[in-house]
C-alpha positions as a LaTeX table, in Angstrom:
\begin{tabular}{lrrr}
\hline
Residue & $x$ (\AA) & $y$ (\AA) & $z$ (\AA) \\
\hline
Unk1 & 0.00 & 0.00 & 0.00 \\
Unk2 & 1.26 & 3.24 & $-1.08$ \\
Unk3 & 1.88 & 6.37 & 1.30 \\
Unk4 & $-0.78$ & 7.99 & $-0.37$ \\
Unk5 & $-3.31$ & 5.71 & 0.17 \\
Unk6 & $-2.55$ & 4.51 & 3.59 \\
Unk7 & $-2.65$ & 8.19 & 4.89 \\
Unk8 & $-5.88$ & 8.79 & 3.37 \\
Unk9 & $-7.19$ & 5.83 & 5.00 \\
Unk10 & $-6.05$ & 7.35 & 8.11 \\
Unk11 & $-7.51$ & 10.28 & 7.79 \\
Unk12 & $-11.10$ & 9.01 & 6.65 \\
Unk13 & $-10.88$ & 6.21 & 9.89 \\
Unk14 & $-10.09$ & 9.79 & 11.91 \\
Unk15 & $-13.28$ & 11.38 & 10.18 \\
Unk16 & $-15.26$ & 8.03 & 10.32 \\
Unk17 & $-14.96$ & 7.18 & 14.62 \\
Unk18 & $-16.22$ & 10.36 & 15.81 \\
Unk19 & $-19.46$ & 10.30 & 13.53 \\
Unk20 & $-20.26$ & 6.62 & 14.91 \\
Unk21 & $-19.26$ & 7.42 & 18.49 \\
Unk22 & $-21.31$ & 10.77 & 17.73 \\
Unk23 & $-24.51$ & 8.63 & 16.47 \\
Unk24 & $-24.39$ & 5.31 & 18.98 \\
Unk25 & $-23.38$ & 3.36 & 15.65 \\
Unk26 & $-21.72$ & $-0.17$ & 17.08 \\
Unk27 & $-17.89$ & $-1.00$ & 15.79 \\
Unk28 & $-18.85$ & $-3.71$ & 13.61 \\
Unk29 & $-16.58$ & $-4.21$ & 10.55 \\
Unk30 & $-19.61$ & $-3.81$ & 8.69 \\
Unk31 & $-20.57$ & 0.04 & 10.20 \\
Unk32 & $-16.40$ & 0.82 & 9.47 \\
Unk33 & $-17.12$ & $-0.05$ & 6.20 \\
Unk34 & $-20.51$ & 2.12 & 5.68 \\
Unk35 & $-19.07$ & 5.13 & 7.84 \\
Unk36 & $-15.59$ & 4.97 & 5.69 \\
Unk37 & $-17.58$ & 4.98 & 2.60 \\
Unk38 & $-19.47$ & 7.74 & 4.03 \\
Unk39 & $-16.76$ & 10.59 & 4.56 \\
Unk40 & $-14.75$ & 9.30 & 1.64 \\
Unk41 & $-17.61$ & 10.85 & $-0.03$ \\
Unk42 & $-17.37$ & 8.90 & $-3.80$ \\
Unk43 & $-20.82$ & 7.27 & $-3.18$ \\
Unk44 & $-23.11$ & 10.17 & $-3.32$ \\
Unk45 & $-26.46$ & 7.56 & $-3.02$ \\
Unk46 & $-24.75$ & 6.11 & $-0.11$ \\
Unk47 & $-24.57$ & 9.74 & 1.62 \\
Unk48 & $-27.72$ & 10.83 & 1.13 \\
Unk49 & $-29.48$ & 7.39 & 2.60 \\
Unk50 & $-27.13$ & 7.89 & 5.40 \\
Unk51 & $-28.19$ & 11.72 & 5.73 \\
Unk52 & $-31.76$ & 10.93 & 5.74 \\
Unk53 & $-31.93$ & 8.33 & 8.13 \\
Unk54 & $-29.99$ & 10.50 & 10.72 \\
Unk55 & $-32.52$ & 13.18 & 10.22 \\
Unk56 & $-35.60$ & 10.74 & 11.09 \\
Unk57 & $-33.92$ & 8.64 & 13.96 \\
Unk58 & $-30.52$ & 10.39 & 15.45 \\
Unk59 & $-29.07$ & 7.40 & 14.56 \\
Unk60 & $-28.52$ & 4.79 & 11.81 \\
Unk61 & $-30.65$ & 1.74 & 13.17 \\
Unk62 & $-28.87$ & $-1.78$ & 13.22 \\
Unk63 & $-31.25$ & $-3.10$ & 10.63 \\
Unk64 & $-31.01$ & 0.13 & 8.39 \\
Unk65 & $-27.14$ & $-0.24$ & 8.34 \\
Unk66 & $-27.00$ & $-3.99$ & 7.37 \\
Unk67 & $-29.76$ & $-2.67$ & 4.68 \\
Unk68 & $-27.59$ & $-0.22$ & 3.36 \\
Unk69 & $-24.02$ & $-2.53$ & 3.79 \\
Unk70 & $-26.06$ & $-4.99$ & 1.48 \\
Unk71 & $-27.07$ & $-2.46$ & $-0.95$ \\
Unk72 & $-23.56$ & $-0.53$ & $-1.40$ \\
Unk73 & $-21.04$ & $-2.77$ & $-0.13$ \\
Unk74 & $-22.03$ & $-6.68$ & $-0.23$ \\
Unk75 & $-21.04$ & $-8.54$ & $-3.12$ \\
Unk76 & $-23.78$ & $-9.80$ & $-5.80$ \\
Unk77 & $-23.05$ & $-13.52$ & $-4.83$ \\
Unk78 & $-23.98$ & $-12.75$ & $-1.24$ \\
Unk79 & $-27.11$ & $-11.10$ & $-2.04$ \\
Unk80 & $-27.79$ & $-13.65$ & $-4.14$ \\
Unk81 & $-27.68$ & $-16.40$ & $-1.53$ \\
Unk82 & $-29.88$ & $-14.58$ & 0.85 \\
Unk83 & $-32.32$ & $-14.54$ & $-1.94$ \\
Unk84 & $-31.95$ & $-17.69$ & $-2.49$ \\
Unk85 & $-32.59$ & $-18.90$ & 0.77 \\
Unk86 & $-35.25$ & $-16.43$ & 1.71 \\
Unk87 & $-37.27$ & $-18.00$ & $-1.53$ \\
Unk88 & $-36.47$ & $-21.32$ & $-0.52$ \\
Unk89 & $-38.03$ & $-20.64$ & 3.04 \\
Unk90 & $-41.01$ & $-19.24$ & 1.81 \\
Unk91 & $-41.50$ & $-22.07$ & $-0.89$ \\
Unk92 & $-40.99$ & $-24.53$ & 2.21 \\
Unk93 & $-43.53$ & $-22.77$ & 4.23 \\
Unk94 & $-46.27$ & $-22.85$ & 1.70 \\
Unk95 & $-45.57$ & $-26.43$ & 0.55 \\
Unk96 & $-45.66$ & $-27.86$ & 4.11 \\
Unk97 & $-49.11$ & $-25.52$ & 4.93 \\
Unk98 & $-50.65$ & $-27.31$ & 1.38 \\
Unk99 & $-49.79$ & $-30.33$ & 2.74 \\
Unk100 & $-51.83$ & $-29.92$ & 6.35 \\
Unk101 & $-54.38$ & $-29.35$ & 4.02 \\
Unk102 & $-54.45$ & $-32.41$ & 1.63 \\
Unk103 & $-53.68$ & $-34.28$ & 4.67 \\
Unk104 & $-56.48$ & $-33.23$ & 6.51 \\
Unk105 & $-59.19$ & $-33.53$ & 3.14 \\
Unk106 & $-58.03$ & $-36.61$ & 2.98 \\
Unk107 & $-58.86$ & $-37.99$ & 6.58 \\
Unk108 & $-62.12$ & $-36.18$ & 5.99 \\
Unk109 & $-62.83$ & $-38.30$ & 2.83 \\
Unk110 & $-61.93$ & $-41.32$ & 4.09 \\
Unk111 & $-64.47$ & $-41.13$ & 6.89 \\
Unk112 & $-66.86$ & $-40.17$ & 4.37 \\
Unk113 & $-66.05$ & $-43.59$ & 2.96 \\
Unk114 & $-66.54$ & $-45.46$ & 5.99 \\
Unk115 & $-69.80$ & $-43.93$ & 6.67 \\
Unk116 & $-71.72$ & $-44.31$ & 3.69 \\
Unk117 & $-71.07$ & $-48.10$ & 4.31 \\
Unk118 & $-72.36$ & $-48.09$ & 7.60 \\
Unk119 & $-75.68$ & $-46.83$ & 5.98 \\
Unk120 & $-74.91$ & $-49.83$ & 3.09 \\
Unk121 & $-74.86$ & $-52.26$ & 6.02 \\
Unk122 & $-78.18$ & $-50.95$ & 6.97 \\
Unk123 & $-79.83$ & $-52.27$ & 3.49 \\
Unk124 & $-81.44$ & $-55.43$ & 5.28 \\
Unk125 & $-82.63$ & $-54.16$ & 8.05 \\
Unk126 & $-84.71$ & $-51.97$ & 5.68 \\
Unk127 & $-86.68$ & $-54.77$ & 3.88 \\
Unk128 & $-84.53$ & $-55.18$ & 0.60 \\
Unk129 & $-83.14$ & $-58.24$ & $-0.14$ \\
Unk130 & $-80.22$ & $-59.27$ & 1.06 \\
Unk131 & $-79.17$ & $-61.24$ & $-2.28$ \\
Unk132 & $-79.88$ & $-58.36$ & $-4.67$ \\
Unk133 & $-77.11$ & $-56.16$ & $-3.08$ \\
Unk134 & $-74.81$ & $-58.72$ & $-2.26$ \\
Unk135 & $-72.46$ & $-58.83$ & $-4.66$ \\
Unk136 & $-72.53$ & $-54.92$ & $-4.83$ \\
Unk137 & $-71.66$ & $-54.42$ & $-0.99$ \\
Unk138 & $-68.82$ & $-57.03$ & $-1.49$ \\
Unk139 & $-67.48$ & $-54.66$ & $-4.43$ \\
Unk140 & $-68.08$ & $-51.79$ & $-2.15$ \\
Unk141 & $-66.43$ & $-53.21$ & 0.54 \\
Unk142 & $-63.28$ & $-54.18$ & $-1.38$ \\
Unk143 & $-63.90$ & $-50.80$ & $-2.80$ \\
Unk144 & $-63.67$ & $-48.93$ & 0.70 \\
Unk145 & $-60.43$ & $-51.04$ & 1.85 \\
Unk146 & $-58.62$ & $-49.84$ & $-0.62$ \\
Unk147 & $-58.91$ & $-46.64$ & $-0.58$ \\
Unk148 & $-58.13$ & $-47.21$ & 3.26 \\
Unk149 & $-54.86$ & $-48.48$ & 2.09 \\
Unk150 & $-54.12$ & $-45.61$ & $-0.71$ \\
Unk151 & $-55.16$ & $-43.24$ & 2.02 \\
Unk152 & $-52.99$ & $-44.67$ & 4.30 \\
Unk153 & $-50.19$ & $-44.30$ & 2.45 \\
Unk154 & $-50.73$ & $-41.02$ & 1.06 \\
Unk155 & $-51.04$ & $-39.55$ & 4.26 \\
Unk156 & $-47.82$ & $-41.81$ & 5.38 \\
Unk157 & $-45.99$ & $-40.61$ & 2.44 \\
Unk158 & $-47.34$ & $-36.78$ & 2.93 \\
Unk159 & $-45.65$ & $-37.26$ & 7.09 \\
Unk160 & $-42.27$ & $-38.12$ & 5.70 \\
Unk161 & $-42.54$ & $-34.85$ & 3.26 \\
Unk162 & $-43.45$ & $-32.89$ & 5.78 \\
Unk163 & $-40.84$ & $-33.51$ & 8.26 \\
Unk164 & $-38.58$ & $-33.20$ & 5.48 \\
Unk165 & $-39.80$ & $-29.92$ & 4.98 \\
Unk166 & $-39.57$ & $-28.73$ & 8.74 \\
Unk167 & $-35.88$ & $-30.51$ & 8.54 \\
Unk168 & $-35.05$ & $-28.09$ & 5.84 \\
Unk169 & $-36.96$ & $-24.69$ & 7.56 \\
Unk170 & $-34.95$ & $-25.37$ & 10.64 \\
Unk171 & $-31.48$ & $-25.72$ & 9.12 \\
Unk172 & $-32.63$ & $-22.37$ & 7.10 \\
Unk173 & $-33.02$ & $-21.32$ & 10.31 \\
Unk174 & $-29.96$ & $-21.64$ & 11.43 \\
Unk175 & $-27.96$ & $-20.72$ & 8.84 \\
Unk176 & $-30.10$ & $-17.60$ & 8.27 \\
Unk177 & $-29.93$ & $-16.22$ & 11.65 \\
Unk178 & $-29.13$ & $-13.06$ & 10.81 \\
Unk179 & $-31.94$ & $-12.06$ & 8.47 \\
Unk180 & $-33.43$ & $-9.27$ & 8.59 \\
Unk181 & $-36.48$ & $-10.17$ & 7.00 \\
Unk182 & $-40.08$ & $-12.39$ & 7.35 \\
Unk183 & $-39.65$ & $-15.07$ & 4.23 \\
Unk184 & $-43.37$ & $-14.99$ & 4.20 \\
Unk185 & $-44.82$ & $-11.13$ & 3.93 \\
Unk186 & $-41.35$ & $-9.28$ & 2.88 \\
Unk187 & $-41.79$ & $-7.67$ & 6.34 \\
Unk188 & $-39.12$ & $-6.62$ & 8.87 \\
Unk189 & $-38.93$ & $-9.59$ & 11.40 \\
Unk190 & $-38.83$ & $-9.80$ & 14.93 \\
Unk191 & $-34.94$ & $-10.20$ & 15.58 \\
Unk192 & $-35.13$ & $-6.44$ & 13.33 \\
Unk193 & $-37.73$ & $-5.10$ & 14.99 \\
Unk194 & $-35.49$ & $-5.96$ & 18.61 \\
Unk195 & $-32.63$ & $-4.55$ & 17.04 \\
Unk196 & $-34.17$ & $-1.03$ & 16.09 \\
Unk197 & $-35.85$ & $-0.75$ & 19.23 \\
Unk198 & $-32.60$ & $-1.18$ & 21.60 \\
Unk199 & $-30.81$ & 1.54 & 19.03 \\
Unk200 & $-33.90$ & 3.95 & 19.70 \\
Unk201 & $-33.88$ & 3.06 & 23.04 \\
Unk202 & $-30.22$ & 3.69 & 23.26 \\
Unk203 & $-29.89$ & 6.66 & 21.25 \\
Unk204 & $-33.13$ & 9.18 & 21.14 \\
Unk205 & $-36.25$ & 7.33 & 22.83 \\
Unk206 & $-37.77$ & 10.59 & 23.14 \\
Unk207 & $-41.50$ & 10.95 & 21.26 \\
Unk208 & $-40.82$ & 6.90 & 20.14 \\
Unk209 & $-44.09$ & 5.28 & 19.86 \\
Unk210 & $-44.99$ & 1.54 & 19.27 \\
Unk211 & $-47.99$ & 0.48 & 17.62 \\
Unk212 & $-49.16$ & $-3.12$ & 17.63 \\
Unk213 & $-51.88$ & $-4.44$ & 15.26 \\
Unk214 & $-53.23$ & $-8.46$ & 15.76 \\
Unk215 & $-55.51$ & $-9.72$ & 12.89 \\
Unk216 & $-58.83$ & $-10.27$ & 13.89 \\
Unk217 & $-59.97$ & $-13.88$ & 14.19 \\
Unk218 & $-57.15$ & $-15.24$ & 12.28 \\
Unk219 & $-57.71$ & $-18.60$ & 12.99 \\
Unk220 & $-61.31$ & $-18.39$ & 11.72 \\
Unk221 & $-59.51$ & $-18.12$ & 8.10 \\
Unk222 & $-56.71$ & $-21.07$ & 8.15 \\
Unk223 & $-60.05$ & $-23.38$ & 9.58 \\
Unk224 & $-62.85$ & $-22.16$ & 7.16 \\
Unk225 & $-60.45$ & $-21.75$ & 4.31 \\
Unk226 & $-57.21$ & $-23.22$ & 4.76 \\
Unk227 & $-53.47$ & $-22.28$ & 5.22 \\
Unk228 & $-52.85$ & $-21.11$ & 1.87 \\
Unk229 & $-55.43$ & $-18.15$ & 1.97 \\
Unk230 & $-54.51$ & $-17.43$ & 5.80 \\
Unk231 & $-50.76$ & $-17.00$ & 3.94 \\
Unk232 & $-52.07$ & $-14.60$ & 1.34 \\
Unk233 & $-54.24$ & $-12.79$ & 4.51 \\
Unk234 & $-50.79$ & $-12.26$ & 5.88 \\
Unk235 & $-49.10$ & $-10.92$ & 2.97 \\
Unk236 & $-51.81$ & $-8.41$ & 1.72 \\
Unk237 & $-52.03$ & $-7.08$ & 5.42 \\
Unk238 & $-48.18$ & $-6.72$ & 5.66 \\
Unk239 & $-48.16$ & $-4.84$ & 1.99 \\
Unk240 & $-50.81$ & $-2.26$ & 3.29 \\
Unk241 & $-48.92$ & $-1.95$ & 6.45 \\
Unk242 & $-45.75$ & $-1.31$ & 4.94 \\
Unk243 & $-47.02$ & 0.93 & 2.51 \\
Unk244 & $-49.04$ & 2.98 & 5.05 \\
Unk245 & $-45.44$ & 3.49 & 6.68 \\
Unk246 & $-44.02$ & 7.54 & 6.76 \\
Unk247 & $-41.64$ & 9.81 & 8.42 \\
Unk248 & $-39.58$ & 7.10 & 9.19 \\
Unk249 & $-41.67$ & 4.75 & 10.42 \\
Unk250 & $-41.17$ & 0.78 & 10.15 \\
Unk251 & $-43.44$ & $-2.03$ & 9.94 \\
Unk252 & $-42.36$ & $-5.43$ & 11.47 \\
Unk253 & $-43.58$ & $-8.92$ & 11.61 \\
Unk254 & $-43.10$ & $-9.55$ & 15.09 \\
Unk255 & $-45.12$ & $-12.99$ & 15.35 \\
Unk256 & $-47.91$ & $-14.96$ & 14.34 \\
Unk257 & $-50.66$ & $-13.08$ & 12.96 \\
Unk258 & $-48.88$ & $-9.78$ & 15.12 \\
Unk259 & $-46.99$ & $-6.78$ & 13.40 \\
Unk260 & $-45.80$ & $-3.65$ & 15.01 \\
Unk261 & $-44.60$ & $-0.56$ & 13.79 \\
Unk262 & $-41.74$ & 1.66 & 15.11 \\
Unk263 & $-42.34$ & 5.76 & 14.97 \\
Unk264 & $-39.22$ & 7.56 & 15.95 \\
Unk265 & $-39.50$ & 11.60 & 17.00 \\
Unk266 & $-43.36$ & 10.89 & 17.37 \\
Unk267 & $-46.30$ & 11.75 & 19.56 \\
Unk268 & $-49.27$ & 9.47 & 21.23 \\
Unk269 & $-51.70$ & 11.65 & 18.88 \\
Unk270 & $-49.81$ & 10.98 & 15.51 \\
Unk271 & $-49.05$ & 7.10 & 16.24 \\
Unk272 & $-52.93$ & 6.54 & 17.03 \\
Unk273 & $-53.86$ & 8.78 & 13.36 \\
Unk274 & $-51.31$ & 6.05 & 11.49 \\
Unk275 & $-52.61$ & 3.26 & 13.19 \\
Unk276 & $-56.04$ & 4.38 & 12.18 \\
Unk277 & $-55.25$ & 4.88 & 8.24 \\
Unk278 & $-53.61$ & 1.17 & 8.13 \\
Unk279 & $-56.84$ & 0.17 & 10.11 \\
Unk280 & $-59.46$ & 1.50 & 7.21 \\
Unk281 & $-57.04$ & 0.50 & 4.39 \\
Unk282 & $-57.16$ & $-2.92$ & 5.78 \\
Unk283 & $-60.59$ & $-3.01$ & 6.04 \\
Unk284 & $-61.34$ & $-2.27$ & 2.47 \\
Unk285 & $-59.06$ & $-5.55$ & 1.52 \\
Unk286 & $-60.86$ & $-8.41$ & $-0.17$ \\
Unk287 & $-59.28$ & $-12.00$ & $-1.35$ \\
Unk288 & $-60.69$ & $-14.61$ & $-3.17$ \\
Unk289 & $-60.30$ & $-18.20$ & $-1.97$ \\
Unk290 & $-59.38$ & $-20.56$ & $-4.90$ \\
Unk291 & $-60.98$ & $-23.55$ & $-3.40$ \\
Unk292 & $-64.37$ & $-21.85$ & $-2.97$ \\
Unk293 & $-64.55$ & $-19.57$ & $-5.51$ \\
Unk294 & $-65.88$ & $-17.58$ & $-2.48$ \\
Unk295 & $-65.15$ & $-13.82$ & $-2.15$ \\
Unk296 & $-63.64$ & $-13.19$ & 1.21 \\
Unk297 & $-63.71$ & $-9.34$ & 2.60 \\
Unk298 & $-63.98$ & $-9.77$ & 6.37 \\
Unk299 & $-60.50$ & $-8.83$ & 6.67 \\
Unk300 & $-59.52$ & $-6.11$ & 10.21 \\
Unk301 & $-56.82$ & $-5.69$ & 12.75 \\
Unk302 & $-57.03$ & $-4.24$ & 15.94 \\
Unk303 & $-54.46$ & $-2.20$ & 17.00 \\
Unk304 & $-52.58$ & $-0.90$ & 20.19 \\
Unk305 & $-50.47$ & 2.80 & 20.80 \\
Unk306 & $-48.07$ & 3.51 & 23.47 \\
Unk307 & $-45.52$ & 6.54 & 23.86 \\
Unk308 & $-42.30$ & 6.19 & 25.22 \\
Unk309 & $-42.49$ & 7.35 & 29.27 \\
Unk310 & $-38.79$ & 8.54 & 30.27 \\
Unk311 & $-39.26$ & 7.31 & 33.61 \\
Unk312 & $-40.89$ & 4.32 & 32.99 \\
Unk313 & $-38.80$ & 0.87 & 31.78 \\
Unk314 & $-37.30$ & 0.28 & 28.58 \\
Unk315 & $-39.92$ & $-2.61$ & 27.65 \\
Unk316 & $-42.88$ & $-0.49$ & 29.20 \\
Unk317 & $-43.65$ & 0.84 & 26.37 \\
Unk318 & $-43.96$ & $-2.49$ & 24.63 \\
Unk319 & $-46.20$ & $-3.62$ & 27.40 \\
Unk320 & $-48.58$ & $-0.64$ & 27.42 \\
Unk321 & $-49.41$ & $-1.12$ & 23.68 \\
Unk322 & $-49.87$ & $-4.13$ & 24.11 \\
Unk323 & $-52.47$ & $-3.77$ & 26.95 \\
Unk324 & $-54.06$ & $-1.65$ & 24.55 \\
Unk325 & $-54.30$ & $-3.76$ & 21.84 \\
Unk326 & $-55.75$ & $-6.23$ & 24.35 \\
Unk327 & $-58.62$ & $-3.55$ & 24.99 \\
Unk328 & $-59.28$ & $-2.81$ & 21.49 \\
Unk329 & $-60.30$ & $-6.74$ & 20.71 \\
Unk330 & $-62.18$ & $-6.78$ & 24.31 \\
Unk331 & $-64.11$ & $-3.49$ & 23.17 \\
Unk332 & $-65.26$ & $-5.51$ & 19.99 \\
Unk333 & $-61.90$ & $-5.18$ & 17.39 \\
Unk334 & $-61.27$ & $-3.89$ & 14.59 \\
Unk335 & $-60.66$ & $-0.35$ & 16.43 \\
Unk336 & $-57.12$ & 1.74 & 16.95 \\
Unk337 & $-56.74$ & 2.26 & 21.41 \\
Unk338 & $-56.46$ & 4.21 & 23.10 \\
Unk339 & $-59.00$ & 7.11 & 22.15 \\
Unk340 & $-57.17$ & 10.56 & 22.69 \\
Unk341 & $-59.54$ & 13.15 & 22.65 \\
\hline
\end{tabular}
């Protein structure tokens, strides 16, 4: 390495510290990278995403700077294998979920099967004679144990593929630990939204609101209409979540059927206006199930707001929206909490 080069390496490390130690931003390799990039100033994109996400949060949130590192730093071939594996997760998920189902049409049919010929058995008992049906319950019969035995099997066969499958998710699992987003909805996950909420917490918690939002009766969809519309329930809600997102706000999938959003440099009054525009855009959402042909536009969330309380704990404010939330489904759903006059 040249003199030239290593002192202006030097002198962008010396420019490059005191803006992380300035903005709380953790000495990963990673953040030296971003941050050297940064004051070298030869990646004018990369400076201005950097610029605007000091002026929403103080701060350049863990998930937002592995965002950025993957955008303007990471090689293709990495990106590519998160893809990859992302896709692959999300394939697995939907396969295994179309599975349960088969599985459980299956079982269904076959006791279909076994009681129509407990009504067959019934024939003599109702005056017909028994020689006229004979041989036609015998073919029945034979009839009925073997599709016993394909049934057995199939749902044998569909066991093996499906802890295949869940093999596969949880070695994607592990090897994907540090992803930063839901395979399923394209959301921010849970280990993001933890991440972004210790920087915030860390760095300017002041006017930092949570909102929490729980689909209403989300179980009622996977029963009545299986796992592959609850999937696309999930995804459409996410999308109009996301979407509804401003002034630095961030949507997460934080569980289930749960997401949350993160507003930095917010107010209680704000928070509970964004939670109510994602609650009517959700609202107006309608899917069609594929299996029913049946038009399906019963689709809300109920959601809960907290502020951040300086003197109260960090995860108090995490607790309070979710109490909220809790009030909003007791009160009847499909409603933002609490009401601020």
């Amino acid at each position: 390495m040249s003199d030239k080069i290593l002192k202006k390496a030097t002198l962008n490390l010396k420019k490059a510290v005191p803006l992380m130690m300035k903005h709380q931003i953790p000495a990963t390799p990673s953040n030296y990278a971003l941050w050297y990039l940064y004051v070298d100033d030869q990646n004018p994109e990369l400076n201005a995403a950097i610029d605007e996400i000091i002026s929403e949060y103080d701060t350049v949130p863990t998930t937002s700077s592995q965002i950025l590192y993957q955008n303007h730093i990471a090689s293709q071939e990495e990106l590519d294998v998160k893809s990859m594996r992302l896709s692959l997760e999300a394939m697995a998920t939907e396969l295994s979920q179309t599975m349960t189902d088969t599985g459980s049409d299956t079982s269904a049919f076959q006791s279909s099967i076994e009681k129509n010929f407990a009504k067959l058995n019934r024939i003599e008992e109702d005056g017909i004679p028994l020689e006229q049906v004979l041989g036609l319950v015998r073919n029945l019969i034979d009839d009925a144990a073997n599709i016993r035995q394909s049934t057995d099997f199939f749902n044998s066969q569909l066991g093996k593929a499906q802890a295949e499958i869940e093999n596969l998710k949880n070695q994607l699992k592990e090897t994907e630990k540090e992803a930063l987003y839901d395979a399923l909805t394209g959301a921010l996950n849970r280990r993001a939204f933890d991440a972004d909420f210790k920087d915030l917490l860390d760095s300017s918690p002041e006017g930092l609101c949570i909102i929490l939002a729980d689909i209403d009766h989300f179980k009622a969809f996977n029963d009545n209409y299986g796992h592959v519309l609850g999937d696309q329930v999930l995804k459409v809600v996410a999308k109009r979540i996301n979407e509804a997102c401003r002034d630095g706000a961030k949507a997460y999938r934080i569980g289930g059927e749960e997401f949350a959003i993160i507003c930095p440099k917010s107010n209680l009054r704000s928070a509970r206006h964004l939670a109510e525009s994602v609650r009517r855009a959700i609202e107006k959402l309608s899917l069609k199930d594929r299996r029913s042909n049946q038009r399906i536009d019963n689709i809300t969330c109920s959601f809960g707001v907290a502020e951040y309380n300086v003197v109260s704990k960090s995860r108090a404010i995490v607790d309070a929206a979710d109490t909220q939330l809790y009030e909003a489904k007791r009160l009847g759903r499909n409603r933002v909490m609490p009401i601020v006059s």
